[in-house]
N, C-alpha and C positions, 0 to 999 in steps of 0.2 A: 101332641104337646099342647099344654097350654099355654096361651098366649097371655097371659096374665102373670105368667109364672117361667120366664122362658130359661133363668138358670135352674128351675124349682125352687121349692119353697126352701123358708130358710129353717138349716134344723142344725142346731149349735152340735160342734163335734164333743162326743164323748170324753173324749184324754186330749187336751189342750198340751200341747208340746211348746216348748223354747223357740223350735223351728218354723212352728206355725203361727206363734206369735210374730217372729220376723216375719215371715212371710205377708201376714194382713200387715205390717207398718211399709213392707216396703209395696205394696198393691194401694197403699193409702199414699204413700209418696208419690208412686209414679199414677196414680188415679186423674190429678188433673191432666197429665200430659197427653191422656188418653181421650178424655174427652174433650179436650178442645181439638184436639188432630179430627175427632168426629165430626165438628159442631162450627168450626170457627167460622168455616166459608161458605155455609148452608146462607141462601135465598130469606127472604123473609116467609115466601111462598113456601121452600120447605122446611121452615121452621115450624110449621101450622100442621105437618102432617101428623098423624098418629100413631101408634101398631095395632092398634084396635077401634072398633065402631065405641063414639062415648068416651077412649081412653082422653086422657091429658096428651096435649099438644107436644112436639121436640121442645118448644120456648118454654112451656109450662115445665115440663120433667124438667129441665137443667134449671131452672130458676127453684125447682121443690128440692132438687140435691142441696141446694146451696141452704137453702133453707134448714131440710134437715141435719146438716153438717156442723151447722151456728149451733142446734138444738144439741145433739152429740158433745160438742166439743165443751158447752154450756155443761151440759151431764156431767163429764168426766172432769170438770174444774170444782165442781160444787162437792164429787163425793171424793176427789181427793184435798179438800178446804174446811169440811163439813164433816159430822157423824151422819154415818144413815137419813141424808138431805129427802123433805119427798121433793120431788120436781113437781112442772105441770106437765103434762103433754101439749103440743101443739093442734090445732085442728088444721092438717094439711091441707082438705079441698077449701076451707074458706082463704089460707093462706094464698093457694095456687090461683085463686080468686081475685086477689087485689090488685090495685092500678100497680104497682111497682112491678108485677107479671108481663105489663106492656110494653117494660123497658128491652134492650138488644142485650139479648144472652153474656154479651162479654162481659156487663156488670156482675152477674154471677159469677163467671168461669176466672176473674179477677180474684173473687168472697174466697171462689173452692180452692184457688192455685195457695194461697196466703193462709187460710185457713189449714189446708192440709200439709204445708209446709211446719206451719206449727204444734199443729195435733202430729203428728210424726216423729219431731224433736221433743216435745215431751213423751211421748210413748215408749221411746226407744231410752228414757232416762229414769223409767217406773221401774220399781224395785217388783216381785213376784209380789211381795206383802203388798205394794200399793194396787198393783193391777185385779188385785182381790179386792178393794174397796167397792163399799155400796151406796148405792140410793134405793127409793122407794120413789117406784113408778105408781098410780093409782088403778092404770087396768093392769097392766102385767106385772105386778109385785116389786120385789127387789132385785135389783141387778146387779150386777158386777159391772168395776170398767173391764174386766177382757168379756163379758160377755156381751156388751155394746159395744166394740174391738170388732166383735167376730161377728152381729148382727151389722154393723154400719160397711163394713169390708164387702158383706153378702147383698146391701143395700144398694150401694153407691154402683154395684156390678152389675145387679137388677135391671136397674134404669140405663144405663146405658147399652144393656142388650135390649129393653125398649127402644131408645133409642135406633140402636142396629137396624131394630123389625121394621121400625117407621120410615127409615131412608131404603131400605127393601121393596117399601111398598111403591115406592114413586114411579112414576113413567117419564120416559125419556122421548 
């Protein structure tokens, strides 16, 4: 297995179903509750740990979800307010980079619980027409909101099976 990649990579399903629409809205509802039962009562010491030699720290990944999640929800406001809006990308390692990374994870897992409580109720209120709405991303083209639905679902899972690897690693 690779350890960079511990659910695999992400590969958008073929036939996108109603069922598996609910399904990524209610994995995006109960997502914070999962990672702070992970995350809440880790040490500062194994906040620092990693899943791999190099990788981002447990403090960094939870502070880069939160980050990513603001950028997502940013997405999905713009191209259902907007025609074919381009976005920017963000640069994650300079973001995962900055002093506000130094702060205690709970300022995030606060961003994601509020965040994904709202990204949920709007998703679950998207018509099939709006959830086909688009942006223009600049490396990866145009998206869809179900197809950043189904990328952010596969993200947000990602990092917390990081996560997982990195409390794995620890010695007792």
């Amino acid at each position: 297995m690779d350890d960079r990649y511990p659910i695999g990579q992400f590969k958008k399903p073929e036939i996108i179903t109603d069922e598996l629409v609910k399904e990524w809205i209610q994995n995006i509802s109960t997502y914070p509750i999962r990672l702070k039962q992970m995350t809440e009562t880790l040490s500062e010491n194994d906040q620092q740990l990693t899943y791999r030699v190099g990788a981002w720290t447990i403090k960094q990944l939870v502070h880069h979800i939160a980050d990513a999640q603001v950028n997502v929800y940013t997405r999905i406001k713009l191209a259902l307010t907007e025609e074919n809006p381009q976005i920017k990308p963000f640069e994650e390692n300079a973001w995962a980079n900055l002093e506000d990374s130094n702060l205690p994870i709970v300022t995030s897992l606060q961003i994601i619980e509020g965040l994904h409580a709202r990204l949920a109720y709007l998703l679950e209120k998207l018509t099939n027409d709006q959830l086909e709405r688009k942006y223009s991303h600049p490396e990866t083209g145009v998206q869809t909101i179900l197809s950043t639905l189904a990328f952010s679902v596969w993200h947000v899972n990602h990092h917390l099976a990081h996560i997982q690897n990195a409390l794995g690693t620890r010695t007792i």
